[in-house]
GURO-689659 format. One record per residue (C-alpha): x, y, z. Coordinates in steps of 0.2 Angstrom, whole numbers, padded with zeros to 4 digits, always signed. Example, Ala and Ser with C-alpha at 12.3 -4.5 7.8 and 13.67 -1.06 7.14 Angstrom:
+0062-0022+0039+0068-0005+0036
// end
This chain:
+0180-0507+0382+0196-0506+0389+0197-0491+0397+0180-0496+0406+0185-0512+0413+0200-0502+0419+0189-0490+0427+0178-0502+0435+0193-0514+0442+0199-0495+0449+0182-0492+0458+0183-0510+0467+0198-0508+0474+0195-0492+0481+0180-0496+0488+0188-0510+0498+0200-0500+0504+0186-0487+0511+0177-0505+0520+0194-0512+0527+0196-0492+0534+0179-0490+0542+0179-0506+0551+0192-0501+0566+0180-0488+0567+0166-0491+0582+0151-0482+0587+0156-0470+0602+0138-0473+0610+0135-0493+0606+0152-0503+0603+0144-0507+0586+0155-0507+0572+0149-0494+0558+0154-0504+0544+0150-0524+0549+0136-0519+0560+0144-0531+0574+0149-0531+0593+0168-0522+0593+0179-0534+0603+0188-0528+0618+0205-0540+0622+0202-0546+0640+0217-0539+0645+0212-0521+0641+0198-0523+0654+0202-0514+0669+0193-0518+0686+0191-0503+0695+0197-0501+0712+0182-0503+0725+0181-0490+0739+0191-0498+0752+0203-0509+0743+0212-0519+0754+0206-0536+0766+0213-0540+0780+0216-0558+0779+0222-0567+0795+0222-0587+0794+0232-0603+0799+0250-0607+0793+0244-0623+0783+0233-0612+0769+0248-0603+0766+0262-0613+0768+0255-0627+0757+0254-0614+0744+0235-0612+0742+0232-0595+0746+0246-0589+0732+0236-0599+0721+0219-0593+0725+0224-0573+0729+0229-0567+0712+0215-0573+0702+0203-0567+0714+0213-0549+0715+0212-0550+0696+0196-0550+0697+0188-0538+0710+0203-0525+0711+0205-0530+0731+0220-0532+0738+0222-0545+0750+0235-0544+0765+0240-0560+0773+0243-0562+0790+0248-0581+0794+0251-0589+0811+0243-0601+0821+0226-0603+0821+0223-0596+0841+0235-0581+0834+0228-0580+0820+0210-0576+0832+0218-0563+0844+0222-0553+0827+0205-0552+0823+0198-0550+0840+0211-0537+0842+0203-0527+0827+0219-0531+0817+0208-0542+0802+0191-0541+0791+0190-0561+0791+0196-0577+0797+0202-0593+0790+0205-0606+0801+0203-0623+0807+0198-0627+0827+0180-0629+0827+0180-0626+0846+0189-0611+0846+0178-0603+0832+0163-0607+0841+0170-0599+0857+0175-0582+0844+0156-0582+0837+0149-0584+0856+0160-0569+0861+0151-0559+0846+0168-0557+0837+0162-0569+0822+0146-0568+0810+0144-0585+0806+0156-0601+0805+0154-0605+0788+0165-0624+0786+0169-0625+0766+0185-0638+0764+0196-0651+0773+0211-0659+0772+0218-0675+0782+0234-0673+0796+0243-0686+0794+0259-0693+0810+0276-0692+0799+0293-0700+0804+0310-0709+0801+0308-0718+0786+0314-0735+0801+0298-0731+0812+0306-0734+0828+0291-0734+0838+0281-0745+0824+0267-0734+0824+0263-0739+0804+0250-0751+0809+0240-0742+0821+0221-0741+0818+0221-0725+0820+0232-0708+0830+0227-0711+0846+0234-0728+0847+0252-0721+0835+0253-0710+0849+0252-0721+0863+0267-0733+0854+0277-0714+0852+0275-0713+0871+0280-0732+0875+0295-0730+0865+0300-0713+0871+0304-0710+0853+0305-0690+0849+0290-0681+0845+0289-0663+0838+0274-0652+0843+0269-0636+0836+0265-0631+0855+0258-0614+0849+0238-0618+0850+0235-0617+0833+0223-0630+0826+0235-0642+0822+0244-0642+0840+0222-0641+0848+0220-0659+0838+0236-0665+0844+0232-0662+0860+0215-0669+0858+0222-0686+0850+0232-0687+0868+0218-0685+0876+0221-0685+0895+0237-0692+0892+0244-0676+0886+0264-0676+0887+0274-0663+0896+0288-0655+0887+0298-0652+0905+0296-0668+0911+0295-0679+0895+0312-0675+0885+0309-0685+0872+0292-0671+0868+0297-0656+0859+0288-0643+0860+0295-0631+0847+0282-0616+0847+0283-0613+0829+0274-0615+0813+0272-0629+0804+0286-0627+0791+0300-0625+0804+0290-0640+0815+0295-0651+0800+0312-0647+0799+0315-0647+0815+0307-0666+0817+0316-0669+0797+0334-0666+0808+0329-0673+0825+0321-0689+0815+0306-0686+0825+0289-0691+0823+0276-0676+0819+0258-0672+0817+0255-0661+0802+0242-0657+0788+0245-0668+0771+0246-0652+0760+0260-0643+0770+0271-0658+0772+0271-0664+0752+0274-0647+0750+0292-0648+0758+0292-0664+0757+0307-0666+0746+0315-0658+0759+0313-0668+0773+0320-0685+0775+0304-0693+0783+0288-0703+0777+0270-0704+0779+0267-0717+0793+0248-0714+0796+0236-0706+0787+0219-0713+0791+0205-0713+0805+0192-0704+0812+0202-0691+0821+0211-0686+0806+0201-0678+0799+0204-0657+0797+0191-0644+0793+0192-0625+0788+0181-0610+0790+0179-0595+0785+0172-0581+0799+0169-0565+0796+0173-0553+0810+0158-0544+0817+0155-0524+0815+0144-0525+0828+0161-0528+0840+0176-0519+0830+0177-0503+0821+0186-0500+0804+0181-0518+0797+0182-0519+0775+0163-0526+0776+0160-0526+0760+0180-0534+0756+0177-0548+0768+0160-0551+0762+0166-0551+0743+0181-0562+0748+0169-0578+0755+0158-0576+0742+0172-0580+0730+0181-0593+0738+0163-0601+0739+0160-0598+0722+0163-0611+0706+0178-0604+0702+0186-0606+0717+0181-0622+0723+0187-0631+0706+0205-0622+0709+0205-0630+0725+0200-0646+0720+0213-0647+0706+0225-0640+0718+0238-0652+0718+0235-0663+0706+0247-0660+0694+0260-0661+0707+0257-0672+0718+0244-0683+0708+0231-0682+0723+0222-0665+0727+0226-0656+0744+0211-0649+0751+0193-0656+0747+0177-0647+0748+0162-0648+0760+0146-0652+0752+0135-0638+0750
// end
């Protein structure tokens, strides 16, 4: 009786053995495990997109998308995902244009409805497609020497700038944010060689903050580029409401019909995800954490 218990307790543990062996073991043709009968499991990271045929976009946009940060958030998850490759080209929103018009991008990000309309007339756009917005806000010395807190709205924080001849940093570099400036002044527009007390800097939109942070000049700016740096600039939010605040982006883009050696499909694949459900929660949450407010909201579809 012995020995056959002994023989039997031997017999189960070898065939134990044989189950745990067999079930690393999947069918070559189906992914089934042999033993189990279940769906092998892959670890996500052992999944390998492969490279499309073209592999690179050509992404020229506006300063604010990249100097707020958003695009190094957005870009990695969807070059994870797709095996693209996307090149950033950031400028001013009218540079940001000539590149594409001179054949040197796929797409366009950008924000200056006017001039997008005028790229799309010119058959260099396939369709305007508006997906998110952001506010400008006027920043300044922390004293607001021209007492522009109050104002109902730019226009009217702009006129006080002007009465007080306090210093006033413009991009000057007809990006979207120096077009709406220059829309707020309306008709009134200053004149750089005959106002001192109007600088126009010609830069981008980082370097226009610091360069109003150290002259402790007043400044027109999107939200999400200034609380970016903001722990950097000795200045304050001194308006941030009204009608013509208000800051929309596009994406456009470019038209094969007009330039050859466009990444069609690449752009086409790019919208599509930045329209998509993935990306429109990362850029509502965007901010958030650090700021406590998001920095870009989306258009309703």
């Amino acid at each position: 009786m012995k020995k056959l218990l002994a023989l039997l307790m031997t017999l189960a543990i070898v065939l134990s053995f044989a189950a745990c062996a067999g079930g690393g073991k999947t069918d070559d043709a189906t992914g089934t495990d042999v033993v189990t009968g279940t769906d092998a499991v892959t670890p996500a990271d052992a999944v390998t997109v492969p490279a499309p045929e073209n592999p690179v976009i050509r992404l020229s946009t506006t300063t604010s998308v990249n100097d707020s940060g958003l695009l190094p958030y957005l870009l990695p998850v969807f070059e994870k995902e797709t095996g693209y490759t996307v090149e950033v080209q950031s400028a001013g929103t009218g540079a940001a244009i000539q590149k594409a018009e001179d054949g040197n991008a796929d797409l366009i990000l950008v924000h200056a409805k006017a001039s997008e309309e005028t790229f799309i007339e010119e058959g260099y756009g396939v369709e305007r497609i508006p997906f998110m917005y952001n506010y400008f806000v006027v920043v300044g010395p922390k004293d607001d020497p021209a007492a522009i807190k109050d104002s109902a709205n730019a226009a009217e924080a702009f006129g006080k700038i002007r009465d007080a001849q306090a210093k006033f940093v413009s991009r000057g570099d007809e990006s979207g944010t120096h077009k709406a400036e220059l829309k707020i002044w309306g008709d009134n527009a200053p004149d750089a060689a005959a106002d001192s007390w109007y600088i126009s800097a010609g830069q981008g939109m980082g370097a226009c903050l610091t360069m109003a942070a150290e002259q402790q000049a007043y400044c027109l700016t999107d939200k999400a580029t200034f609380l970016s740096m903001q722990a950097d600039l000795d200045l304050d939010i001194l308006l941030e409401q009204g009608d013509d605040m208000k800051n929309t982006y596009s994406l456009i883009a470019v038209n094969p019909e007009k330039i050859d050696g466009l990444n069609v499909e690449g752009a086409n694949a790019l919208i599509e995800w930045m329209l998509g459900d993935e990306a429109s929660a990362m850029i509502a949450e965007y901010g958030q954490a650090e700021y406590g407010a998001s920095l870009f909201y989306l258009l309703e579809k």
